[in-house]
N, CA, C and O atoms as CSV, one atom per row, in Angstrom:
chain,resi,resn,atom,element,x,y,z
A,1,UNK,N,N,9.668,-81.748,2.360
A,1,UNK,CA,C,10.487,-80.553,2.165
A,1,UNK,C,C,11.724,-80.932,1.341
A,1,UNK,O,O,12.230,-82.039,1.527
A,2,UNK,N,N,12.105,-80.310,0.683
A,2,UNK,CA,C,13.222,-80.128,-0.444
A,2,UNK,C,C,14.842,-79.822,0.129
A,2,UNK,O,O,15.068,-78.860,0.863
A,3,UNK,N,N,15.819,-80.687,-0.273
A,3,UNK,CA,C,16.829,-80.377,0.510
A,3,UNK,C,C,17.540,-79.483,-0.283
A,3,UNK,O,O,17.449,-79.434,-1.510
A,4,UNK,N,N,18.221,-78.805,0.378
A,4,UNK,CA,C,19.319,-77.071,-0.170
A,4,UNK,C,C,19.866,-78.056,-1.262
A,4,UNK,O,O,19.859,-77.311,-2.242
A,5,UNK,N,N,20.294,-79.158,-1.666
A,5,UNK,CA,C,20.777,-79.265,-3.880
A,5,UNK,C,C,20.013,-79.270,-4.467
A,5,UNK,O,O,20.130,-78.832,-5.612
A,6,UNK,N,N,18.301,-79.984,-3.800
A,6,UNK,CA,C,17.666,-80.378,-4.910
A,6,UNK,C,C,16.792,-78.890,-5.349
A,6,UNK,O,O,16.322,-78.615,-6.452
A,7,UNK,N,N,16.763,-78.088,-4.121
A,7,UNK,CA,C,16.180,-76.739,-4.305
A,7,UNK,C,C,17.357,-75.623,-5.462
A,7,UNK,O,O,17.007,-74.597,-6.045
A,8,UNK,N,N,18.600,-76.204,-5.483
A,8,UNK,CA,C,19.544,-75.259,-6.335
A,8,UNK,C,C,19.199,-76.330,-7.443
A,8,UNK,O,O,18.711,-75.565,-8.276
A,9,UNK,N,N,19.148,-77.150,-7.820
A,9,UNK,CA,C,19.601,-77.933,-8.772
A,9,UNK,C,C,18.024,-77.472,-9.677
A,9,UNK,O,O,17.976,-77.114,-10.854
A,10,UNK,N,N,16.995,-77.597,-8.845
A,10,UNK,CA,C,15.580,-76.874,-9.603
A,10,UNK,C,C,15.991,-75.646,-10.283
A,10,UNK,O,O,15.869,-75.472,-11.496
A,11,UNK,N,N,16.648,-74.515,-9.184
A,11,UNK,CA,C,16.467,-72.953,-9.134
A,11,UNK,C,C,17.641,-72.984,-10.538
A,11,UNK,O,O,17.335,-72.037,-11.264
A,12,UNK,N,N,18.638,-73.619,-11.024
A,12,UNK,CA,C,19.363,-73.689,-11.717
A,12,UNK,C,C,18.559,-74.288,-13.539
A,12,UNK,O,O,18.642,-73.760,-14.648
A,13,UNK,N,N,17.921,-75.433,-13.121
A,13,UNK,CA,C,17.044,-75.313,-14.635
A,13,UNK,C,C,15.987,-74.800,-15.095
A,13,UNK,O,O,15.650,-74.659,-16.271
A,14,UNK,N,N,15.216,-74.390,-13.713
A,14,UNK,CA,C,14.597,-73.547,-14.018
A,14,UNK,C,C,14.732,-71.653,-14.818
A,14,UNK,O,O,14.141,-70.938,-15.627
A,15,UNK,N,N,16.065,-71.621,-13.778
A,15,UNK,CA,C,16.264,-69.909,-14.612
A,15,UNK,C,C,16.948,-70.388,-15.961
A,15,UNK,O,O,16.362,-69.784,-16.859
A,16,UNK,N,N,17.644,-70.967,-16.344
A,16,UNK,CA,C,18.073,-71.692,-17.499
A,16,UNK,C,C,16.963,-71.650,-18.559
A,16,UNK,O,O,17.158,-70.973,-19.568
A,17,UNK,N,N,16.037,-72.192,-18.435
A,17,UNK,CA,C,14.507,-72.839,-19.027
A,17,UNK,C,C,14.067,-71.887,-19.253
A,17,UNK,O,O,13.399,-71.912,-20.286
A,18,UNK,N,N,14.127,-70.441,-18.480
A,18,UNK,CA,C,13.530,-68.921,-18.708
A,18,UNK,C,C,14.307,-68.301,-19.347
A,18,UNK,O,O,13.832,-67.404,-20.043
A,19,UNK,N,N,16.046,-68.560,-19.378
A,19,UNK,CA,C,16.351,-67.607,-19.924
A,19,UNK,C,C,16.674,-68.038,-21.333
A,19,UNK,O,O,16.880,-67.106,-22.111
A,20,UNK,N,N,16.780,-69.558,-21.940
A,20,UNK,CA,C,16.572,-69.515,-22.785
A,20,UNK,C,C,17.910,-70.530,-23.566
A,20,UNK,O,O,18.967,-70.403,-22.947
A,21,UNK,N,N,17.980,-71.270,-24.521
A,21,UNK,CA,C,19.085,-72.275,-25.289
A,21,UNK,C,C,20.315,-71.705,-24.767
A,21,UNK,O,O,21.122,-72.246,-24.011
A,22,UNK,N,N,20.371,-69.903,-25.545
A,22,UNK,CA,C,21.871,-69.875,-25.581
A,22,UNK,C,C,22.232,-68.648,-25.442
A,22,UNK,O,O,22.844,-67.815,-26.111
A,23,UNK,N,N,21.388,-68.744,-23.760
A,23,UNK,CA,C,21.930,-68.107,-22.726
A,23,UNK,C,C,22.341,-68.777,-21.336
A,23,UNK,O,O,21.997,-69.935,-21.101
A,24,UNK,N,N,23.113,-68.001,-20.381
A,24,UNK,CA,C,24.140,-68.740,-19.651
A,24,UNK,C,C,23.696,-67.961,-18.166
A,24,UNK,O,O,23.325,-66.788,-18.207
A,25,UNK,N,N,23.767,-68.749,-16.791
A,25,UNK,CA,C,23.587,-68.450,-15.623
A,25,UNK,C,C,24.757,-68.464,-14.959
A,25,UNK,O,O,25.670,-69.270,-15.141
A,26,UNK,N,N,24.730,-67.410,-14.045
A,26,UNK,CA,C,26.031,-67.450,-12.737
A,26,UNK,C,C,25.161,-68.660,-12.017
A,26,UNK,O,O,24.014,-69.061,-12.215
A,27,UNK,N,N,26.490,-69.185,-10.834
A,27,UNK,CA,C,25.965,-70.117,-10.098
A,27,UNK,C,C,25.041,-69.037,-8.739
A,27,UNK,O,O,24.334,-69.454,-7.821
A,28,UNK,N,N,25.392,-67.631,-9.079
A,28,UNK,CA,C,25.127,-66.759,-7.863
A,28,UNK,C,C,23.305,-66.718,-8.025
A,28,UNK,O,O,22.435,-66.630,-7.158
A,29,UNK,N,N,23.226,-66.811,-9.344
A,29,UNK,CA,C,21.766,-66.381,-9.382
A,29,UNK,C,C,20.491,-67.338,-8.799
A,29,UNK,O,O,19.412,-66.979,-8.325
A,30,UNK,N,N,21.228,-69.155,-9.095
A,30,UNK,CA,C,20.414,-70.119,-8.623
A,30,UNK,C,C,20.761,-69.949,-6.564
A,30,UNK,O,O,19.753,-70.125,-5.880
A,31,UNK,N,N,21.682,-69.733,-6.027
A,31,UNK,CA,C,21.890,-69.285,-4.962
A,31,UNK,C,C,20.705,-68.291,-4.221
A,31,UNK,O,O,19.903,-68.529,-3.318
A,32,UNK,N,N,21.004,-66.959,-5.104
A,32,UNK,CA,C,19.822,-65.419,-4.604
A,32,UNK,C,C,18.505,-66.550,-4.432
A,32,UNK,O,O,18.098,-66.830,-3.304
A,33,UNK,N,N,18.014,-67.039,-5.421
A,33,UNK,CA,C,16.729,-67.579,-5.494
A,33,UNK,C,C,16.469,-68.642,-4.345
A,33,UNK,O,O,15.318,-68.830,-3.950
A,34,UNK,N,N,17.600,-69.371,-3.784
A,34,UNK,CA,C,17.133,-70.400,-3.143
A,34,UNK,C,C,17.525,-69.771,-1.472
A,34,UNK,O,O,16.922,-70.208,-0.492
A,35,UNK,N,N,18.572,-68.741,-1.362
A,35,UNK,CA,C,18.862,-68.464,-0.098
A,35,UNK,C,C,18.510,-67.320,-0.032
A,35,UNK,O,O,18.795,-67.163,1.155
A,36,UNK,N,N,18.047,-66.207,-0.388
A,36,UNK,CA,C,17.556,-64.708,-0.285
A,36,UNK,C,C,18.814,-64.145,0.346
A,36,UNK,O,O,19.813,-64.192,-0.372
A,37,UNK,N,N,18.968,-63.561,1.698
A,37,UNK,CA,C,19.869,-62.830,2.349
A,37,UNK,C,C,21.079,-63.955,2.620
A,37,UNK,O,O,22.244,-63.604,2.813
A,38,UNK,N,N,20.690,-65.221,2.610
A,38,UNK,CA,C,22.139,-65.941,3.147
A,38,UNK,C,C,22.435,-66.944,1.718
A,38,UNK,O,O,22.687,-68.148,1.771
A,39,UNK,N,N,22.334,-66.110,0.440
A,39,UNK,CA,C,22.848,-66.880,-0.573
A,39,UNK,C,C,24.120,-66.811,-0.473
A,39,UNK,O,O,24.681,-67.865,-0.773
A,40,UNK,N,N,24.993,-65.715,-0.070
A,40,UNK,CA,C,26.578,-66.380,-0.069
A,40,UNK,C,C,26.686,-67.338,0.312
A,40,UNK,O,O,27.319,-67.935,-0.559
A,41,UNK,N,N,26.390,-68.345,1.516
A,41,UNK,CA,C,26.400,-69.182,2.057
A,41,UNK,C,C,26.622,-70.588,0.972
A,41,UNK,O,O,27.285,-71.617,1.107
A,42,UNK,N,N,25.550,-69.977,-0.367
A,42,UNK,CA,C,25.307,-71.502,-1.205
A,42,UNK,C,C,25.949,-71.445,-2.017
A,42,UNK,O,O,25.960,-72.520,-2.617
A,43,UNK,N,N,27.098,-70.120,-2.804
A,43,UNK,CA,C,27.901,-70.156,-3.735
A,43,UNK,C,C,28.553,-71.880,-3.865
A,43,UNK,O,O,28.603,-72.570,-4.883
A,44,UNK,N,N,28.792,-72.071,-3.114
A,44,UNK,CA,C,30.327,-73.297,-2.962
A,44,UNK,C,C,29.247,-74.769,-3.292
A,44,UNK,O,O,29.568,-75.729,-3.992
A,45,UNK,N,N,27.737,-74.553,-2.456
A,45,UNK,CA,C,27.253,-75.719,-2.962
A,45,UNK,C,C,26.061,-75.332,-4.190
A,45,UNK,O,O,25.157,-76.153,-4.351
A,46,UNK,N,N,26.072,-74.460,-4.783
A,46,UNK,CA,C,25.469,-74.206,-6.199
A,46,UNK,C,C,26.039,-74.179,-7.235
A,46,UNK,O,O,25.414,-74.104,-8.292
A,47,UNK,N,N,27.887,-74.254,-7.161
A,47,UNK,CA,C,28.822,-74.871,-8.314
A,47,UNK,C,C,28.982,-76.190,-7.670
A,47,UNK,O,O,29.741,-76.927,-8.299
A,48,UNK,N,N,28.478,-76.700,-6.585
A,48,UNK,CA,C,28.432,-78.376,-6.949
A,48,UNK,C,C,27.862,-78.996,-7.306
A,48,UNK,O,O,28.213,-80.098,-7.729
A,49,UNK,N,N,26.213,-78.357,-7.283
A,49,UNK,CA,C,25.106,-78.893,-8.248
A,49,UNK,C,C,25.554,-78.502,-9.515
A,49,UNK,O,O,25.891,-79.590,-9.981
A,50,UNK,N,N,25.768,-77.711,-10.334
A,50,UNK,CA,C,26.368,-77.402,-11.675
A,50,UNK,C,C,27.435,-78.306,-11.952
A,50,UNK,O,O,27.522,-78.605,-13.143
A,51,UNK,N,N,28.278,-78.830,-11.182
A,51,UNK,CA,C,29.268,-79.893,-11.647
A,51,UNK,C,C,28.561,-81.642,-11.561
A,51,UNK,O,O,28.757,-82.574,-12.341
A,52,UNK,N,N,27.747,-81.597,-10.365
A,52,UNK,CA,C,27.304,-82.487,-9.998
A,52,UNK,C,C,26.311,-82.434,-12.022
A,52,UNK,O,O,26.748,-83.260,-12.823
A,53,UNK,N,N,25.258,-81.573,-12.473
A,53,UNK,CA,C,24.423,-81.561,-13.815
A,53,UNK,C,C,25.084,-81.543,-14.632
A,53,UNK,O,O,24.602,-81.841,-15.725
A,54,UNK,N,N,26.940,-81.088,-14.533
A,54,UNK,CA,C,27.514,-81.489,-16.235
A,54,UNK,C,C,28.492,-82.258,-15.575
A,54,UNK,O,O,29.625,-81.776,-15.579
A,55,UNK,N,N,28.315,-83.422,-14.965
A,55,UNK,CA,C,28.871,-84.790,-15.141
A,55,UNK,C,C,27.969,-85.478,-15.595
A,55,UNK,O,O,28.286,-86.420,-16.321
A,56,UNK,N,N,26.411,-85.194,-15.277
A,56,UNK,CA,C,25.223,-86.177,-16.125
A,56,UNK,C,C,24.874,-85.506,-17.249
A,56,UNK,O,O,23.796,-85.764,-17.785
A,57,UNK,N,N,25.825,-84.438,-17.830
A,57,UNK,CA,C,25.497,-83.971,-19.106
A,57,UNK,C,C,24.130,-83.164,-19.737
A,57,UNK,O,O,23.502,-83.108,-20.794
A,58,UNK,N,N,24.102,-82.598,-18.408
A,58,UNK,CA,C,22.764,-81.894,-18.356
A,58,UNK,C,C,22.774,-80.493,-18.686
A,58,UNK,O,O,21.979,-79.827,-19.349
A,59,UNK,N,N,23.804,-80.192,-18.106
A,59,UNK,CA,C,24.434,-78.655,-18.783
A,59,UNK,C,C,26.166,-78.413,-18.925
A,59,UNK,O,O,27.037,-79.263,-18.743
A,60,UNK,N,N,26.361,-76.822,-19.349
A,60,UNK,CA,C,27.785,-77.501,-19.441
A,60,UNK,C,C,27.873,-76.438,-18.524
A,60,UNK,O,O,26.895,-75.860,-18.050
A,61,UNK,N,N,29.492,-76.089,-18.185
A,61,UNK,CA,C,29.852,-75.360,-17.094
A,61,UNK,C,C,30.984,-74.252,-17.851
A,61,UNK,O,O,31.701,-74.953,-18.565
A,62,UNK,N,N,31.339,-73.031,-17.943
A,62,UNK,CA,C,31.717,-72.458,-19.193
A,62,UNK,C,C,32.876,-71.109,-17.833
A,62,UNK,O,O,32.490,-70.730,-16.727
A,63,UNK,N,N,34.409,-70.697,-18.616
A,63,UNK,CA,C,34.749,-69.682,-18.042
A,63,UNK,C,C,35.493,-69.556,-19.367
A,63,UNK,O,O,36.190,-70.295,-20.062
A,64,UNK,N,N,34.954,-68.041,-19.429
A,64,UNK,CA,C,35.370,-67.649,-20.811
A,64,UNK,C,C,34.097,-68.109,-22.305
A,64,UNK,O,O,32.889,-68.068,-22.535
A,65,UNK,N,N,35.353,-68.508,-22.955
A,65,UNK,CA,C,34.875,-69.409,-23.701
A,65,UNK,C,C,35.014,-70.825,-24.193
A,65,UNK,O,O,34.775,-71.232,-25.330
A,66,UNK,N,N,35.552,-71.692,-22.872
A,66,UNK,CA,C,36.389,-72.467,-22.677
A,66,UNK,C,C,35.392,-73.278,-22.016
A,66,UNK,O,O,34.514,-72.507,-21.627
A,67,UNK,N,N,35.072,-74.649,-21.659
A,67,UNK,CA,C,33.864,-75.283,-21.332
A,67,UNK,C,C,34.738,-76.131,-20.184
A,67,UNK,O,O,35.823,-76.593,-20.535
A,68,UNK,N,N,34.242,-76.350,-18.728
A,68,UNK,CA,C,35.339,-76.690,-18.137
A,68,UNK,C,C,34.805,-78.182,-17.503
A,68,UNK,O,O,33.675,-78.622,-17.290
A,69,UNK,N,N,35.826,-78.601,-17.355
A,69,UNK,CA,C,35.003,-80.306,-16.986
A,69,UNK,C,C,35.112,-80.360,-15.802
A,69,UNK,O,O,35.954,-79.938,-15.010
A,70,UNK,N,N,33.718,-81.205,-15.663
A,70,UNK,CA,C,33.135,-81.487,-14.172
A,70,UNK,C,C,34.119,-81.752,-13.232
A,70,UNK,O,O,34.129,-81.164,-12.151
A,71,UNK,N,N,35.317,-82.950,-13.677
A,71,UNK,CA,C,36.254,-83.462,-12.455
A,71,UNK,C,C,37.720,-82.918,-12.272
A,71,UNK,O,O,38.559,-83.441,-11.538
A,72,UNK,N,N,37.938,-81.629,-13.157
A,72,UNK,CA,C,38.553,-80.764,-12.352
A,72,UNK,C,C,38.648,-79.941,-12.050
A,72,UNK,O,O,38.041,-79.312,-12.917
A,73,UNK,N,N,39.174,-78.876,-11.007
A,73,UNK,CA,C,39.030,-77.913,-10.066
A,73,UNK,C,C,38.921,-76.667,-10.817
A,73,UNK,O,O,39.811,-76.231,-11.547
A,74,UNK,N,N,37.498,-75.970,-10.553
A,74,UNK,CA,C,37.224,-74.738,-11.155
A,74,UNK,C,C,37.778,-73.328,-10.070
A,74,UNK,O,O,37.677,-73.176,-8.852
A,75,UNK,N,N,38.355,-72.486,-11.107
A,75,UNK,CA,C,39.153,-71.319,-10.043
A,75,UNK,C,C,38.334,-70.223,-10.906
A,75,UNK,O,O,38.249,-70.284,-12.132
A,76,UNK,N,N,37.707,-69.156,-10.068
A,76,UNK,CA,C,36.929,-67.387,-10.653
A,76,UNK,C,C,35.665,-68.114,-11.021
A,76,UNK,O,O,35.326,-69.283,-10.835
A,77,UNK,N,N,35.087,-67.137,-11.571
A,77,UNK,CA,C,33.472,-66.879,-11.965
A,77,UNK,C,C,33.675,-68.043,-12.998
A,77,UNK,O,O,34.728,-68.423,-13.510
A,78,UNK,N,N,32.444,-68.494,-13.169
A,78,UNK,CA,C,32.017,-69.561,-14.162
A,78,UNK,C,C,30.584,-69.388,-14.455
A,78,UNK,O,O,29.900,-68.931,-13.539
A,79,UNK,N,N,30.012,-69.671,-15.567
A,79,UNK,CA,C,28.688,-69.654,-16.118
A,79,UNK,C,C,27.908,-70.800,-16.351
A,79,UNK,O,O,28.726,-71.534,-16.904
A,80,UNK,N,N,26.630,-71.560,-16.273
A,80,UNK,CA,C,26.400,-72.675,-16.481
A,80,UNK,C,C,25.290,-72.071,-17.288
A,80,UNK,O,O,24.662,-71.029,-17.097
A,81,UNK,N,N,25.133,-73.604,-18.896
A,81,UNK,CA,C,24.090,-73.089,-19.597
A,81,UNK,C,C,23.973,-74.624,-20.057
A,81,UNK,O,O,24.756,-75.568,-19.953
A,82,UNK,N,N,22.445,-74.477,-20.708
A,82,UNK,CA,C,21.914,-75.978,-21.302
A,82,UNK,C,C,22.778,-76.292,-22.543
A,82,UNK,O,O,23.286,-75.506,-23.343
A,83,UNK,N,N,22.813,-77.489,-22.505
A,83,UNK,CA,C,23.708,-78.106,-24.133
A,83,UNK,C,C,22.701,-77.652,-24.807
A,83,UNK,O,O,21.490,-77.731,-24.604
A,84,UNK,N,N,23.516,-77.008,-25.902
A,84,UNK,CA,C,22.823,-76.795,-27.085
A,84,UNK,C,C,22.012,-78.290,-27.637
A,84,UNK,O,O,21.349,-78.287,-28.674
């Protein structure tokens, strides 16, 4: 069985992979997919898999249009999308 990051950290490149180069995911959406009714619950650890994938440069992490780095503290909505 799959533990709750490695199941967000899938649900995260996977909708990525569907939606396409250069388009961009909430962290809410890899959440809905992996927790159904108790995805609030995974907000807090589905932007840590997203920080945890753009410290290994796997995707980047974006508010605005401003690209925000992994090791410091993200505040509001943020978007994660594949490096071009």
């Amino acid at each position: 069985m799959s533990t709750v990051p490695h199941r967000l950290e899938q649900a995260i490149l996977d909708l990525l992979a569907a939606r396409g180069p250069a388009k961009s995911i909430c962290p809410s959406e890899a959440a809905r997919a992996v927790g159904d009714d108790g995805w609030r619950d995974l907000m807090e650890p589905a932007r840590a898999v997203a920080r945890e994938l753009a410290a290994h440069g796997r995707v980047v992490v974006t508010q605005g249009e401003q690209v925000l780095s992994p090791e410091e503290e993200w505040n509001g909505p943020v978007r994660i999308r594949l490096l071009p």
